[in-house]
Backbone bond lengths (Angstrom), bond angles and torsions (degrees), N, CA, C in turn:
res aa  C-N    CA-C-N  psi(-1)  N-CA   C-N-CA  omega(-1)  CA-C   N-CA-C  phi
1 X - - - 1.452 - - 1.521 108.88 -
2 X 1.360 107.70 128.92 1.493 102.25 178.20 1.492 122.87 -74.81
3 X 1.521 118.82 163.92 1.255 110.68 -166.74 1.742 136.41 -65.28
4 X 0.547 138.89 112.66 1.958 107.82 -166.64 1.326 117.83 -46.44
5 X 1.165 126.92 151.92 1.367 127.74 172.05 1.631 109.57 -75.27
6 X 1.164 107.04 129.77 2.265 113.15 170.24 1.624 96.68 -48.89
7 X 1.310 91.76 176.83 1.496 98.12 -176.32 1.460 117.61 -90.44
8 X 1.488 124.77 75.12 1.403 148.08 -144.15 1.655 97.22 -118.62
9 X 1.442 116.82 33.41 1.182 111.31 -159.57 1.534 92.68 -135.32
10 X 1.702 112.04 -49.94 1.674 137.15 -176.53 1.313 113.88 -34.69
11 X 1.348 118.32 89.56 1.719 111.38 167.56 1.380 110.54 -20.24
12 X 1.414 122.00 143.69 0.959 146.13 175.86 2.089 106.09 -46.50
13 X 1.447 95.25 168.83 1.439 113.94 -179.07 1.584 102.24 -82.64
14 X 1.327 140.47 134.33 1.098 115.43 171.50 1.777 109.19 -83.32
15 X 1.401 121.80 7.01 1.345 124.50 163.89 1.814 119.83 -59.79
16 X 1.693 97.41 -41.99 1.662 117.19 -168.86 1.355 102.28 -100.00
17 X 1.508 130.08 7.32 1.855 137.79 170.70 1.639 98.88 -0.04
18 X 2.212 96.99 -78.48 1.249 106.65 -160.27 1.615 97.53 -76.47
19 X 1.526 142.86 35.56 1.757 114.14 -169.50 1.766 83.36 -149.70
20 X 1.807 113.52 52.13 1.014 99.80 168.66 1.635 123.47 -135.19
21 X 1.200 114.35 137.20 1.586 139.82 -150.76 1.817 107.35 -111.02
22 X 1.576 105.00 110.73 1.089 120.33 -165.31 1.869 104.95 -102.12
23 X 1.486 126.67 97.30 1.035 145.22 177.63 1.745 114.46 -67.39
24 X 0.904 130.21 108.25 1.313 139.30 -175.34 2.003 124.34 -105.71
25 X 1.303 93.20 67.07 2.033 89.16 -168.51 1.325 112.86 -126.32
26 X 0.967 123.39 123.66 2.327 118.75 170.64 1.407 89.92 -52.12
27 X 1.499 152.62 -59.06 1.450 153.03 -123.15 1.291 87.46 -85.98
28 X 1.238 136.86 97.59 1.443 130.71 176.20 2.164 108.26 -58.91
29 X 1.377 105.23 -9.63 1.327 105.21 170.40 1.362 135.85 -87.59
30 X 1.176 87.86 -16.46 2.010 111.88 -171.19 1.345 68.01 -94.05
31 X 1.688 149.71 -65.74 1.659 126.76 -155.88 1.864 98.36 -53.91
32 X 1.029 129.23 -85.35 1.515 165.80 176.15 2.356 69.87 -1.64
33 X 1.192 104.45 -74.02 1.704 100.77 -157.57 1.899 98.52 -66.16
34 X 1.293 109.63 -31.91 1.870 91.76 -178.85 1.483 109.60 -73.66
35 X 1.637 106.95 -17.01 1.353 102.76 -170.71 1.749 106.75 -72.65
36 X 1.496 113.53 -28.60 1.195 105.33 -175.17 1.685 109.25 -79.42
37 X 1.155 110.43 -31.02 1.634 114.74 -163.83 1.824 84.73 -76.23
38 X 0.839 140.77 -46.53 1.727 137.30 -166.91 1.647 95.54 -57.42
39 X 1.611 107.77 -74.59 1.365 109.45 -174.39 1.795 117.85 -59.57
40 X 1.350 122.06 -4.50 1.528 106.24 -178.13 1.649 82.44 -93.86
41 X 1.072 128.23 3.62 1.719 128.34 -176.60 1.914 111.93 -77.57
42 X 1.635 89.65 -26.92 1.275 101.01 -166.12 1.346 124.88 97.14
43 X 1.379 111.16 20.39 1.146 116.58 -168.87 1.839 101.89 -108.65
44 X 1.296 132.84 176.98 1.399 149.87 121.91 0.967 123.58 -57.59
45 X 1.909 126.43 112.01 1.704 127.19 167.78 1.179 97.72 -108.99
46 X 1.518 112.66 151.33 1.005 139.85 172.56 1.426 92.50 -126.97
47 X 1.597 127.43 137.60 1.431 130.55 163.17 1.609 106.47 -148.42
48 X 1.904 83.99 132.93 1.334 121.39 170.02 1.415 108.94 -72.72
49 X 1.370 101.42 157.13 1.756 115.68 152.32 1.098 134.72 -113.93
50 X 1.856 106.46 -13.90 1.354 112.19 174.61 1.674 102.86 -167.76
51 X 1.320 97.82 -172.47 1.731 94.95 -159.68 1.316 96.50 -63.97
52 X 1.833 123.09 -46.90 0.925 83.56 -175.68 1.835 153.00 -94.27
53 X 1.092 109.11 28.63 1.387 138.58 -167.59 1.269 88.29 -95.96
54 X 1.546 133.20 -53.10 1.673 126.87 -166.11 1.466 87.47 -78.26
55 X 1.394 145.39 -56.35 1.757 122.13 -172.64 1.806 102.63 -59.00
56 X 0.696 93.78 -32.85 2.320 85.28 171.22 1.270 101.39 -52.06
57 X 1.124 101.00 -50.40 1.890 94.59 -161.91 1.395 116.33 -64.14
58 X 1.342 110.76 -44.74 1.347 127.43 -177.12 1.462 113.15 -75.47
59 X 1.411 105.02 2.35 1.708 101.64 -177.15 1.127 91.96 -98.34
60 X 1.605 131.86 -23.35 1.408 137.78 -176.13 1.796 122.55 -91.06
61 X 1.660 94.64 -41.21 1.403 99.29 -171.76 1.470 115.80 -131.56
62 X 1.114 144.73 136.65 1.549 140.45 -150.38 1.752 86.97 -100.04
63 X 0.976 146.39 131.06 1.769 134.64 175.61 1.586 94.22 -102.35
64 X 0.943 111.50 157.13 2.121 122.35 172.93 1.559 91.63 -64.60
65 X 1.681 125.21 -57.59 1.347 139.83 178.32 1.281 137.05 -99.63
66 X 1.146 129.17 130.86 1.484 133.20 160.60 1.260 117.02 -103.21
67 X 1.526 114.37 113.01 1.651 128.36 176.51 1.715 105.31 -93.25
68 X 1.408 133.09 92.88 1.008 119.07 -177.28 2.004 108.95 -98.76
69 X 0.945 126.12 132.17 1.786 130.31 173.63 1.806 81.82 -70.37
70 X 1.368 109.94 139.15 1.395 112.28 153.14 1.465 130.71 -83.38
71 X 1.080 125.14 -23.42 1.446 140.98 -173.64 1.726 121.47 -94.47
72 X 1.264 101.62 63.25 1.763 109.26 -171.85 1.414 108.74 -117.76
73 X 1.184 124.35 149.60 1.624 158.39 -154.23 1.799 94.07 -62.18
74 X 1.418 104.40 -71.56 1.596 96.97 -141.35 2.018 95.05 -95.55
75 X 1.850 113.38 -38.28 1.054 124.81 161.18 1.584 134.01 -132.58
76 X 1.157 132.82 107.19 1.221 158.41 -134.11 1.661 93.09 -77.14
77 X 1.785 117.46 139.92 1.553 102.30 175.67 1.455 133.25 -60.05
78 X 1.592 97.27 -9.21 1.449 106.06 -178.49 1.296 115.52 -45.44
79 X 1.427 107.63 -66.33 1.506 150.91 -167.62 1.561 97.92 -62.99
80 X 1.553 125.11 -47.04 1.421 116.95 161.58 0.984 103.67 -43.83
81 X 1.058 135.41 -95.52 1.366 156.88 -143.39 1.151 108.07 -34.37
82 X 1.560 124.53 -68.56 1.442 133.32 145.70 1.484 112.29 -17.83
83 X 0.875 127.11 -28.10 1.751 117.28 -171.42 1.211 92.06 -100.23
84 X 1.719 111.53 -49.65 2.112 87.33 -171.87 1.127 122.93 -82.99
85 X 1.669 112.54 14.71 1.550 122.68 179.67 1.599 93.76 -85.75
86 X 1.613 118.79 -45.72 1.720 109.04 -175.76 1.032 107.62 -66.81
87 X 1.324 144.00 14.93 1.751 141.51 -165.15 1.389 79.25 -106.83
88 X 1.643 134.56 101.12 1.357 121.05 161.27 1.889 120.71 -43.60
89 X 1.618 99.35 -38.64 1.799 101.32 -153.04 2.178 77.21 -62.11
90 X 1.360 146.84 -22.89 1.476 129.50 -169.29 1.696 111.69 -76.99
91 X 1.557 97.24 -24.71 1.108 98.17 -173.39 2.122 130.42 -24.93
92 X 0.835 118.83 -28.33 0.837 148.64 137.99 2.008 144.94 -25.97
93 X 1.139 93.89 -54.58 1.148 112.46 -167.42 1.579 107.12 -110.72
94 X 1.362 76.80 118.44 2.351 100.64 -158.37 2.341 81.18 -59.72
95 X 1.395 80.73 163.92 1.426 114.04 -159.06 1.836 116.64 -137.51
96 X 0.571 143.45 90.78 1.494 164.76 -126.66 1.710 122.99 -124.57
97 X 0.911 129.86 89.14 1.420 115.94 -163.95 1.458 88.90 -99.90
98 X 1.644 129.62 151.67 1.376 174.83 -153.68 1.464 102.91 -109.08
99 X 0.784 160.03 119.80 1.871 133.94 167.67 1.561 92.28 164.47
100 X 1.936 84.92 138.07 1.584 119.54 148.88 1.528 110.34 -40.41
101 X 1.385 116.12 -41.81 1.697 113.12 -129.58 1.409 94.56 -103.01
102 X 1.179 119.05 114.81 1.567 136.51 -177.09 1.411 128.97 -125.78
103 X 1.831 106.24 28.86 1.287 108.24 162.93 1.269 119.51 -84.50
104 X 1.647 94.87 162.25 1.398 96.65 -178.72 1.934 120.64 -57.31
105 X 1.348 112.42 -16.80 1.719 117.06 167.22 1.194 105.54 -71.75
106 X 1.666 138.05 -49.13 1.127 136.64 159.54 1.683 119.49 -12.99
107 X 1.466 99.14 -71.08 0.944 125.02 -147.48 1.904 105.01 -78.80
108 X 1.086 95.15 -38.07 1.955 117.10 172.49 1.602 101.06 -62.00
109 X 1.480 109.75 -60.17 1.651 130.28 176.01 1.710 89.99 -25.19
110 X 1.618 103.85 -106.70 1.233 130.57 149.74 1.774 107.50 24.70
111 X 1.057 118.28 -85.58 1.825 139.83 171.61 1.346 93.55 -35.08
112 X 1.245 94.92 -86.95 1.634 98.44 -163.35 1.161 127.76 -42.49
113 X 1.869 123.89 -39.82 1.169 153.92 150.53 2.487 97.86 -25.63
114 X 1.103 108.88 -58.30 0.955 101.95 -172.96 1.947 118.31 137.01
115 X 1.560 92.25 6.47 1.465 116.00 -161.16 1.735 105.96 -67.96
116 X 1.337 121.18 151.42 1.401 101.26 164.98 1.594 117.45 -123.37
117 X 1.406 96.32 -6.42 1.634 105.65 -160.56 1.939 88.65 -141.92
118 X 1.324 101.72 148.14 1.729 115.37 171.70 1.697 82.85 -129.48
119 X 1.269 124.32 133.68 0.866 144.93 126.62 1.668 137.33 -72.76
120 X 1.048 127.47 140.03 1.605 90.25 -164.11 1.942 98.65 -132.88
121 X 1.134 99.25 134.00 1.920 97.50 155.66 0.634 141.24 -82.81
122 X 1.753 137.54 159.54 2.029 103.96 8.88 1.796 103.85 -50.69
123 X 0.966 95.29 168.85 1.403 108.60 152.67 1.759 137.32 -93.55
124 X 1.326 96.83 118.69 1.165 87.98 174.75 1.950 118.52 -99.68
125 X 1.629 116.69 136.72 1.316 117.60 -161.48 1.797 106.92 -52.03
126 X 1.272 107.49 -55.95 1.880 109.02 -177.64 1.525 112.43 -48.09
127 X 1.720 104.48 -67.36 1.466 111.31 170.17 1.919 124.99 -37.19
128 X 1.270 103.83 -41.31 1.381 101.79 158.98 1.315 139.40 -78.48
129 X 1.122 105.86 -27.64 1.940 114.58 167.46 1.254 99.38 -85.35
130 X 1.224 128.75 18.07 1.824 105.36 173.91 1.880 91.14 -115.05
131 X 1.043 134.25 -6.06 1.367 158.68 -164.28 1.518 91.36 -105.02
132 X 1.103 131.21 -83.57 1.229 132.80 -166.76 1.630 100.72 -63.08
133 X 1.461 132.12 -36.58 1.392 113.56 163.07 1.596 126.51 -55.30
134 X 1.359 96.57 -56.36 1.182 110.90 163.35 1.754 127.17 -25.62
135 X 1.817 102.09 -54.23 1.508 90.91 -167.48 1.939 92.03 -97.14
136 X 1.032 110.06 -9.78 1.943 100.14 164.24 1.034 118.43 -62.47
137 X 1.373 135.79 -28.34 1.134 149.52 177.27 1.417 128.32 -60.18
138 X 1.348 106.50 -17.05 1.713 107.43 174.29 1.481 78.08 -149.92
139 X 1.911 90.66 -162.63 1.123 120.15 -162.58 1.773 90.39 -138.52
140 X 1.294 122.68 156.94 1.252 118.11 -162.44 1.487 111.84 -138.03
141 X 1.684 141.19 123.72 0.932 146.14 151.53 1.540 138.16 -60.61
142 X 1.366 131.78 150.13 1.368 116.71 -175.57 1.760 122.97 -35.76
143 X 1.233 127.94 158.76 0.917 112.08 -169.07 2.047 155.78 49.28
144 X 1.760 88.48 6.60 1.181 110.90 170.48 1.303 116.33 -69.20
145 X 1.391 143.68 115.04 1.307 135.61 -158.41 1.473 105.38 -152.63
146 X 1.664 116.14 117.05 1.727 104.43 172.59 2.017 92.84 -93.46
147 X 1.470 93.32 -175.49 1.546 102.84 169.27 1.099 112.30 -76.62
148 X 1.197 131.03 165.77 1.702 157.61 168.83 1.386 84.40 -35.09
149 X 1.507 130.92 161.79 1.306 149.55 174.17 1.670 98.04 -137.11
């Protein structure tokens, strides 16, 4: 029997409004482990499974972050990304891809897509909370881009 998913679903705290982190993965297990590493951060997760579950959220809740996995079944993070880049009111709100894939096409893909941050796997817990501080910490314009993490 598979595991249940945590409660990765629960509107946000209205205490944590501005400290909330929008998880984007099909692997309901890869959600279940960012959800814990985000929230021992002090943050609010909310996690998706697919695009369309992450445009729900965002029609409801603005997150500081978007953690998108690139490598999904029915719509690919690229192709997210692209959609919550045409949502002017996200414009704003840094965007993060999850991923193995660290070629330089990746990585161009990624950009153009609307990406600002590659995170890369496995994950490591520090390396990712200094990333996720990092992109809570402002607010981000076109072309705002750190390096691969």
């Amino acid at each position: 029997m598979p595991d249940a998913l945590p409660d990765i679903r629960t509107p946000p705290d209205p205490a944590n409004k501005h400290k909330i982190v929008l998880g984007v993965d099909d692997t309901p297990r890869h959600l279940r482990l960012l959800a814990q590493c985000i929230r021992a951060g002090g943050y609010t997760f909310l996690g998706a499974t697919s695009c369309a579950e992450c445009m729900s959220f965002v029609a409801r809740v603005k997150p500081r972050l978007i953690l998108l996995d690139v490598s999904m079944p029915e719509v690919d993070g690229y192709t997210i990304c692209r959609r919550l880049r045409a949502d002017t009111s996200l414009n704003q709100v840094p965007i993060a891809f999850l991923t193995s894939r660290n070629t330089p096409d990746d990585v161009r893909i990624g950009l153009e897509a609307g990406a600002n941050d590659f995170i890369l796997k496995p994950l490591a817990f520090a390396r990712l909370m200094e990333r996720v501080q990092y992109w809570t910490s402002r607010r981000v314009g076109s072309g705002m881009l750190a390096r691969p993490a």
